[in-house]
Phi, psi and omega in degrees: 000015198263164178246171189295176172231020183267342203240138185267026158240007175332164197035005173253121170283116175231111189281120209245106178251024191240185222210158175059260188215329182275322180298322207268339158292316187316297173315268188346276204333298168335288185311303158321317201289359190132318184325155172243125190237112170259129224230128193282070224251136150306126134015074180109301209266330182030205180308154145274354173286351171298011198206022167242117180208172336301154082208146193215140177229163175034035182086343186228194186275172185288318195312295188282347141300316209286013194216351195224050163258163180052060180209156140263184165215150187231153163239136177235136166269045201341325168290348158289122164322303198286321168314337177271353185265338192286347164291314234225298144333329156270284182347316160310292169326344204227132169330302182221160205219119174243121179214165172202042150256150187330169218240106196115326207284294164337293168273033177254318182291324172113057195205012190315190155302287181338300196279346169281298175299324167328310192276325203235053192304344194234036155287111158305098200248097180259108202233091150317132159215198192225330179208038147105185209231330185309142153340325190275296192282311189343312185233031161276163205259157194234094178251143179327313252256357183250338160296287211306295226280011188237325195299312190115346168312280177340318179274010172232045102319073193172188131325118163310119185109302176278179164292139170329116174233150180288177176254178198273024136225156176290074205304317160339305166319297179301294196293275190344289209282353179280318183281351150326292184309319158319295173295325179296317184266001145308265194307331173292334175276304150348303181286329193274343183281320206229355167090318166249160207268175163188191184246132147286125144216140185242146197225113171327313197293331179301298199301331181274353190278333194271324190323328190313308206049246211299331173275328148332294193313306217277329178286353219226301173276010181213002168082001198260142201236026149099228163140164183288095186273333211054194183302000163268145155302112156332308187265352208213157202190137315284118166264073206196147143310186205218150118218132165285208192259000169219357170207189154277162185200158169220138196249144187229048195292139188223032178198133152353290192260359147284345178296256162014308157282313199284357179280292195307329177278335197235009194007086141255053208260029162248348183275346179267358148279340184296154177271336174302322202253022203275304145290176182273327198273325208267262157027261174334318174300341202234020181339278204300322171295324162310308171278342183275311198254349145313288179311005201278297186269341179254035181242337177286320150252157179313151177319315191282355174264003162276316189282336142330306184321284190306320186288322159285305140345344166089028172216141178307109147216176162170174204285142163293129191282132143262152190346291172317324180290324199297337184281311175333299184295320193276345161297328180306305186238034118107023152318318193055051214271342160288137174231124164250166186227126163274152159270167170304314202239354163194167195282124164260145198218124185215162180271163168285130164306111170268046160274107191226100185233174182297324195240312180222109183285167158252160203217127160267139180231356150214147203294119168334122183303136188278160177307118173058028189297338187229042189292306159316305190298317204291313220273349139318324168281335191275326164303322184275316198236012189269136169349176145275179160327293177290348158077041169246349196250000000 
């Protein structure tokens, strides 16, 4: 069970009791960094992302590769007595404690924060939820897609005009398990200084309020409550798609005087006189006339001789990517953004942690566990080196 010792979490045990997408992401980031991350799955049934497909490799979903590398799996029937003790013996054992079940569900197996830490005082207990552990929130269910829409994402997501839309991965989701991660690795420097421990909880409806950022600000200090922008920027002009004469490009001026240069570079030098378009704030006023009168002229040539122009000149612009283009592109200038790992039975293929460090790289070093694939080895290892009862051995 030991881990490299080249990774900056080496030697920290992380007992993984969650599911779906944000805790497992939280882990997985652990695991990268070094972590023995062991992952607690039902019987038969496991993560239920195994079984969201398509799109599917190796017998199981892409989803659930994409969230469960660098992990082991044990399967516990948590409802089973002896399993829970064999649950409540890792939870002793392990640094950190990760769950995203309602709120309560922990402490029907007898495995709440309360009931670990008594046993584990310098345990990190890290708890998902989707709208909080309180009375009010505890028992709506925390599904991404109910964060964005209650959260505020959705209403400033869409087409101006159109309907409200989610964004196209479960970002509520994502940004949960990264600020999970973050607090867990908090509370472990804490815990290595001061010897204790604590409880983290992070709430889809917290991640979504704060995820608003600039809109949030501008509703919370200006009274302004957002709205459905599309591919445009609230604050800023132009910050947008395009479309040239064979695709979209999105163009980024983010100053006065890049405003200045793209008039020049597109000879336009009657839109850098206009007084409507003089500013940035005047620009925002005048969206829709501004883009009426851009297209005019970027409707005339391919995406790809605009975005050379502007790039060379030194103003953000480049093409919309589709998944494919985009791995393409970061293999182009040398990202290195794929890693395969091998498996028993196929090559797994994954993104690179884009955690880029100098000294203790994070590594993937195995392919997501099949349901209860290290179910022995754990429960030998939990047997040879896990506490007693008494939390003397």
């Amino acid at each position: 069970m030991s881990t490299s010792a080249e990774r900056p979490l080496d030697g920290v045990v992380v007992a993984d009791f969650s599911r779906i997408l944000a805790g497992p992401l939280a882990t997985m980031i652990l695991g990268d960094l070094g972590a023995n991350v062991i992952k607690v799955e039902r019987p038969r049934i496991g993560d239920e992302t195994r079984r969201w497909g398509p799109p599917w490799s190796a017998g199981t979903s892409t989803y659930y590769q994409g969230l469960n590398r660098n992990k082991r799996s044990i399967a516990l029937e948590l409802d089973d007595p002896d399993d829970a003790e064999t649950a409540m013996r890792l939870a002793r054992t392990a640094d950190v404690l990760v769950e995203n079940f309602r709120p309560g569900t922990m402490a029907r197996w007898g495995l709440s924060y309360g009931d670990v830490s008594a046993r584990n005082p310098t345990l990190v207990y890290c708890s998902i939820s989707g709208f909080g552990s309180d009375e009010s929130g505890a028992s709506l269910p925390g599904y991404d897609l109910l964060a964005q829409a209650m959260g505020g994402m959705m209403s400033i997501t869409g087409p101006t005009g159109g309907p409200p839309s989610k964004a196209g991965v479960a970002l509520i989701d994502k940004i949960t398990g990264l600020y999970a991660a973050t607090g867990i690795l908090a509370a472990l420097h804490h815990a290595s200084t001061t010897g204790e421990g604590q409880h983290i909880e992070v709430a889809l409806i917290d991640t979504a309020l704060a995820a608003l950022l600039n809109v949030g600000s501008g509703f919370l200090n200006a009274g302004v409550d957002g709205g459905l922008h599309g591919n445009r920027h609230p604050s800023i002009a132009p910050y947008q798609t395009y479309r040239a004469s064979d695709r979209d490009f999105v163009l980024a001026v983010g100053s006065d005087r890049q405003w200045q240069m793209a008039c020049a570079l597109i000879d336009r030098p009657d839109l850098s006189a206009d007084p409507g378009f003089a500013t940035n704030t005047n620009r925002v006023a005048n969206i829709d006339r501004l883009e009426e009168e851009l297209e005019k002229t970027l409707t005339t040539r391919p995406a790809s001789e605009w975005v050379a122009m502007f790039r060379g000149a030194g103003i953000p612009a480049g093409p919309v990517n589709a998944v494919s283009d985009a791995f393409a592109f970061a293999a182009e200038i040398g990202r290195e953004a794929v890693v395969e790992t091998p498996s028993a039975s196929y090559m797994f293929r994954s993104t690179r942690s884009p955690i880029r460090m100098s000294d203790t790289p994070p590594a993937v070093r195995m392919a997501p566990p099949a349901l209860g694939e290290h179910t022995a080895e754990i429960l030998a290892w939990l047997n040879k080196d896990a506490p007693d009862d008494t939390g003397q051995g």
